[in-house]
C-alpha positions in Angstrom: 118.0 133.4 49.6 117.5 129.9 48.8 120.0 129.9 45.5 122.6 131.6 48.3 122.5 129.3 51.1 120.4 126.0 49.9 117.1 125.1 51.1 118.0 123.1 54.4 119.9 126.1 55.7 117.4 128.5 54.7 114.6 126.2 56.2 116.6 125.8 59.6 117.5 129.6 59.9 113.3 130.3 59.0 112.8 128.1 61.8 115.7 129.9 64.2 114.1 132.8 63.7 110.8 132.0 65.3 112.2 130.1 67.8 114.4 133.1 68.9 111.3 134.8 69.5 109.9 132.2 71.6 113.4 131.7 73.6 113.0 135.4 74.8 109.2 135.0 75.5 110.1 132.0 77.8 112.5 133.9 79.3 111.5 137.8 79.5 107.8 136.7 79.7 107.9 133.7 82.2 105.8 132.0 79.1 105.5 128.8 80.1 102.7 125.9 80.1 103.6 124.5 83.4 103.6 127.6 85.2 100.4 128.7 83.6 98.5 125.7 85.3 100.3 126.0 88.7 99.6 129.6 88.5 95.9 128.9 88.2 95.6 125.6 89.9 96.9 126.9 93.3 98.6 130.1 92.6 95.2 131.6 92.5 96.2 133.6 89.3 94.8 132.8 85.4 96.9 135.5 83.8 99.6 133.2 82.4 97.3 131.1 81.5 95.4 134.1 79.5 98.9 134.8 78.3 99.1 131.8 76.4 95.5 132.0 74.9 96.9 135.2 73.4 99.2 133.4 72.1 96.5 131.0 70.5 94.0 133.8 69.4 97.3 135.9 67.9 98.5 132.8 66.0 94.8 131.8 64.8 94.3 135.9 63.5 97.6 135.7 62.0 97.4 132.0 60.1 94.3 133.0 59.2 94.7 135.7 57.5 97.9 134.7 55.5 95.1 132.2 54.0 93.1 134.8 53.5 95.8 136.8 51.9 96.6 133.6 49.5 99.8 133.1 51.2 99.5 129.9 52.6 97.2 127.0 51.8 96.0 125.4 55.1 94.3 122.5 53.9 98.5 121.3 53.7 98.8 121.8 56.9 100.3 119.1 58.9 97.8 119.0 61.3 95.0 119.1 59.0 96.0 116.0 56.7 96.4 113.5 59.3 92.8 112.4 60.1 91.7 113.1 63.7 91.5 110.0 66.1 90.4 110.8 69.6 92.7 108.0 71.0 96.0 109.6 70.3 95.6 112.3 71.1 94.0 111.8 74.6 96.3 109.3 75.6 99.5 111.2 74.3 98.5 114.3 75.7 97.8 112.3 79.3 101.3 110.8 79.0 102.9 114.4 78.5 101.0 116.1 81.0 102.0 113.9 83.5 105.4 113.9 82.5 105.8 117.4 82.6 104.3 117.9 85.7 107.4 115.2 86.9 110.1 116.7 84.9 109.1 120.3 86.0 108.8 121.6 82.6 108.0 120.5 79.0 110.1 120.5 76.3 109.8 123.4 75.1 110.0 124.6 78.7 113.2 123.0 79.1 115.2 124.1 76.4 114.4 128.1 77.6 115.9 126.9 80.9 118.9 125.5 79.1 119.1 128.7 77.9 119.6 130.1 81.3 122.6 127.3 82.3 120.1 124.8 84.1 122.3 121.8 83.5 119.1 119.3 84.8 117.2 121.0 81.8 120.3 119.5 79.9 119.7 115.8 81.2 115.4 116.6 80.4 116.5 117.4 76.8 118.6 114.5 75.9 115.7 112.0 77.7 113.1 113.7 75.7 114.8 113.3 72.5 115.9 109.8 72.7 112.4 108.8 74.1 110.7 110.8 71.1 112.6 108.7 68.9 112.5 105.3 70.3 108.5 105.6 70.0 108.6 107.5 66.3 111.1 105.0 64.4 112.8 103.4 67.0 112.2 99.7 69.3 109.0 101.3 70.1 107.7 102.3 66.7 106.1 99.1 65.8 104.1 99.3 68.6 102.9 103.0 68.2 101.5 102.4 65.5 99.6 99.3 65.8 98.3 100.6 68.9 97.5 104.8 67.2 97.7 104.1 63.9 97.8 107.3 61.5 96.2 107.7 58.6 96.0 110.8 56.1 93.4 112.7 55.6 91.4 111.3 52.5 88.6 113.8 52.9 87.8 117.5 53.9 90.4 118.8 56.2 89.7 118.2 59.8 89.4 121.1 60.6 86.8 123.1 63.1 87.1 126.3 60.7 86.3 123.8 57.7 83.3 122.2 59.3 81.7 125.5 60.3 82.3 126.9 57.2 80.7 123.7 55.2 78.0 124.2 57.9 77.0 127.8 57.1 78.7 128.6 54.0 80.9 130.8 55.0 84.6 131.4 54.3 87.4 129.3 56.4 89.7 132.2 56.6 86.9 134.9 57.5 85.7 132.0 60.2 89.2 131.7 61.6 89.9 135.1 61.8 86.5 136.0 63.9 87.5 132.8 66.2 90.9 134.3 66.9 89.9 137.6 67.4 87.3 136.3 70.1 89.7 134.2 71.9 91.9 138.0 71.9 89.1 139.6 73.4 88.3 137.2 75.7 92.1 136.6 77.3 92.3 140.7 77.3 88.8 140.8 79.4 90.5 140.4 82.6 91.8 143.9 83.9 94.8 142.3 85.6 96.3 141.2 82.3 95.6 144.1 80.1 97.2 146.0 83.1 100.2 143.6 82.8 102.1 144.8 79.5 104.8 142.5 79.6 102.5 139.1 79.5 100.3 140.9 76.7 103.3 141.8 74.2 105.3 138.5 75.3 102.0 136.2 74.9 101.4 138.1 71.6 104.9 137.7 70.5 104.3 134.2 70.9 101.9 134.2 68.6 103.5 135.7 66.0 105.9 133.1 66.4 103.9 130.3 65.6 102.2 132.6 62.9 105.9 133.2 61.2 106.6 129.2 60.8 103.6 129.0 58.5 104.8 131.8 57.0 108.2 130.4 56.5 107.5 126.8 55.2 104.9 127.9 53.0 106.7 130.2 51.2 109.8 127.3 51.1 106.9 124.8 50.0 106.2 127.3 46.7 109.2 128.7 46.1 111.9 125.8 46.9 113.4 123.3 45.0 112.6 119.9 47.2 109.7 119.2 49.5 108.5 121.1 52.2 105.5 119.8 54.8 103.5 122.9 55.5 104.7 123.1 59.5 105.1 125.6 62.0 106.9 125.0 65.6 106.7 122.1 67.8 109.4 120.6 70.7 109.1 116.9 70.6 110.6 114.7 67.6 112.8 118.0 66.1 114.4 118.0 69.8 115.4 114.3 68.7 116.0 115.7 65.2 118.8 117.8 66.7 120.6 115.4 68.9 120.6 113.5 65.6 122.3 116.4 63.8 124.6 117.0 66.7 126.3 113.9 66.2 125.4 113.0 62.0 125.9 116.3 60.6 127.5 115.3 57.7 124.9 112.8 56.7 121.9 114.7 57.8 120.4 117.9 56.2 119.4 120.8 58.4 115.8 121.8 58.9 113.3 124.1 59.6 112.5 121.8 62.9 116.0 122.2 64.2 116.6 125.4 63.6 112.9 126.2 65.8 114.8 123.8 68.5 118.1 125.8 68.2 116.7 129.6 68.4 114.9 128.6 71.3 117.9 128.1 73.0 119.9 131.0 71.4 116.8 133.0 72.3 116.6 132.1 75.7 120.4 132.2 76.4 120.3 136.0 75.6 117.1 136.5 77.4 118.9 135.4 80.1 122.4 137.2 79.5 119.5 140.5 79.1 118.3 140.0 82.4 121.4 139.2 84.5 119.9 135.5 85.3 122.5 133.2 83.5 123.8 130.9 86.1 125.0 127.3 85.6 122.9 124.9 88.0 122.7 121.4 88.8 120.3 119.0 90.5 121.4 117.8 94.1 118.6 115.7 94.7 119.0 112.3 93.0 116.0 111.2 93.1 114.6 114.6 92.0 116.7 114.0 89.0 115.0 110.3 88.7 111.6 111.9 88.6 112.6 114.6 85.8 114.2 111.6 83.9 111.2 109.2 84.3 108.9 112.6 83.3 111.0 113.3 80.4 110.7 109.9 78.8 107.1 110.3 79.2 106.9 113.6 77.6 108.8 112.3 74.7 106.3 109.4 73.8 103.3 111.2 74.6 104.3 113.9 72.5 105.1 111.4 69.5 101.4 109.7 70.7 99.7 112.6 70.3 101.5 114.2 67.2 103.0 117.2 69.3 103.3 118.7 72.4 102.4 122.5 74.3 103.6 123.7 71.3 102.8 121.5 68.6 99.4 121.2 69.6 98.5 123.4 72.1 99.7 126.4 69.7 100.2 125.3 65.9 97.2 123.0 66.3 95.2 125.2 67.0 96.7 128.0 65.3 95.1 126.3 62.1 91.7 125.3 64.0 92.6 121.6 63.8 90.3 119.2 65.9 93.9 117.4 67.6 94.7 120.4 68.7 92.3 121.8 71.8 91.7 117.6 72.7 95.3 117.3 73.1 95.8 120.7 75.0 93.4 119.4 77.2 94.6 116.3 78.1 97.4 117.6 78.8 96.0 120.1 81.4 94.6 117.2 83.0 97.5 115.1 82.8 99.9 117.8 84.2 96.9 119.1 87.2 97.1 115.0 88.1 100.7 114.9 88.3 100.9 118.2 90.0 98.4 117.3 92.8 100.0 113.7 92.9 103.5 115.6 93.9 102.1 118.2 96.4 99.7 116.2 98.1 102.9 113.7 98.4 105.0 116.5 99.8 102.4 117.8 102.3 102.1 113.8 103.7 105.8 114.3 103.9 106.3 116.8 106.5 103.5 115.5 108.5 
């Protein structure tokens, strides 16, 4: 595969593939961050947010036990060799929080409604991306990182599976694999989600997504000819990737990162076509537009802050038990419940 179409292409179609399968949970599943924490914030309903802990405990069984299997070596996990700082990934996960509750969706969020012909989605995109990059190498880089520096793991991996397992002696992958499995069990407790099919297979096709990008670059890591960061999917920097790509193609190699971005929309476009709910909108309301743009900028620093974003951390973090990953996710929560209540409680002083 690799001799026939070259790493980068085999890298980018790897990541397509899991991002596909994300597209059409997005859209055939509702799964979506956002509209987990609106559901249970003041929809009165936790079981899209219980969807996406599926996700998390299907992702951790399935790492977990490639690693157990031999298949993958998560102490190379990008999550795991950056050493843990509590700053980043607060603040970052703050910043996107409140951003996505302003732009109405996060990235990952707003490439599935791309998919669907939301043209405001469109303008959420491009912010996203060009913000990701102005903080990662662009004007703003200098100041990332003397403000949340990162440094590379020079010790054990940071890792909660690690630590537990240098605490009792026990295996990482047999540790990770009992963690996942609880979080199943406890997301499938409630009788109102196991009743709901659709959010059970969708949230655990989810997780297989997340499971297949470690899958994918760790077998392009072992069996490639150039280098290959051990990675699975995440929608902040590769959203800037691809704009980059859109318009350097010829000087720029494809990637595993890209591809993720690109099957998400692919995968959401035909979840849409599948459901009859393609339609080409557009925002009406400038200064809801100004809101999504200032949100959108937002989500692309925080994410680049706190080394991913719903995805990146909230999923693949913790997919691999690394410490970044449930702080970030909960920032995030509270960053998105604060920008939520910040716009309702606006609205309802509106129509006083």
């Amino acid at each position: 595969m690799i001799e026939l179409w070259g790493q980068p292409l085999t890298a980018a179609l790897l990541g397509g593939l899991g991002g596909v399968l994300l597209g059409l949970a997005a859209r055939l599943g509702r799964f979506c961050t956002l509209g987990a924490i609106e559901d249970l914030l003041y929809g009165g309903s936790g079981d899209r947010m219980r969807m996406w802990g599926l996700a998390i405990g299907v992702a951790m069984l399935g790492s977990f036990t490639l690693a157990n299997l031999g298949l993958i070596n998560l102490d190379r996990a990008f999550h795991l060799t950056i050493a843990f700082s509590w700053a980043p990934a607060v603040f970052g996960g703050l910043i996107f929080g409140y951003g996505m509750a302003l732009a109405g969706t996060c990235g990952f969020g707003a490439l599935a409604r791309l998919g669907g012909g939301d043209l405001r989605a469109f303008v959420i995109v491009l912010v996203m991306g060009l913000a990701a990059f102005t903080v990662l190498s662009g004007p703003l880089a200098p100041a990332r990182a003397l403000l949340f520096p990162r440094q590379m793991n020079a010790g054990p991996p940071d890792g909660i599976a690690h630590v537990l397992s240098a605490l009792t002696g026990g295996s990482v992958a047999l540790i990770g694999i009992l963690l996942g499995l609880a979080v199943c069990l406890l997301m499938l407790s409630a009788r109102s989600f196991r009743r709901d099919l659709p959010k059970v297979v969708w949230g655990a096709v989810a997780g297989l997504a997340i499971t297949s990008g470690w899958a994918g670059t760790a077998w392009l890591a072992q069996t490639g000819f150039g280098a290959q960061t051990l990675m699975s999917h995440s929608y902040a920097a590769p959203v800037g990737e691809t704009l980059l790509y859109a318009m350097q193609g010829s000087v720029r190699p494809l990637s595993f990162g890209i591809g993720s971005v690109t099957g998400v929309w692919v995968g959401a476009f035909l979840g849409s076509l599948w459901q009859g709910h393609f339609r080409w909108e557009a925002c009406e309301d400038p200064r809801e537009l100004r809101r999504q743009i200032f949100g959108a900028g937002l989500m692309g620093a925080g994410a680049v802050i706190a080394m991913g974003c719903t995805i990146g951390q909230g999923i693949s973090a913790i997919s691999v038990l690394a410490f970044s990953g449930p702080v970030t996710l909960a920032a995030i929560f509270a960053g998105a419940a604060l920008g939520l209540r910040q716009l309702i409680v606006g609205f309802r002083r509106s129509t006083v």
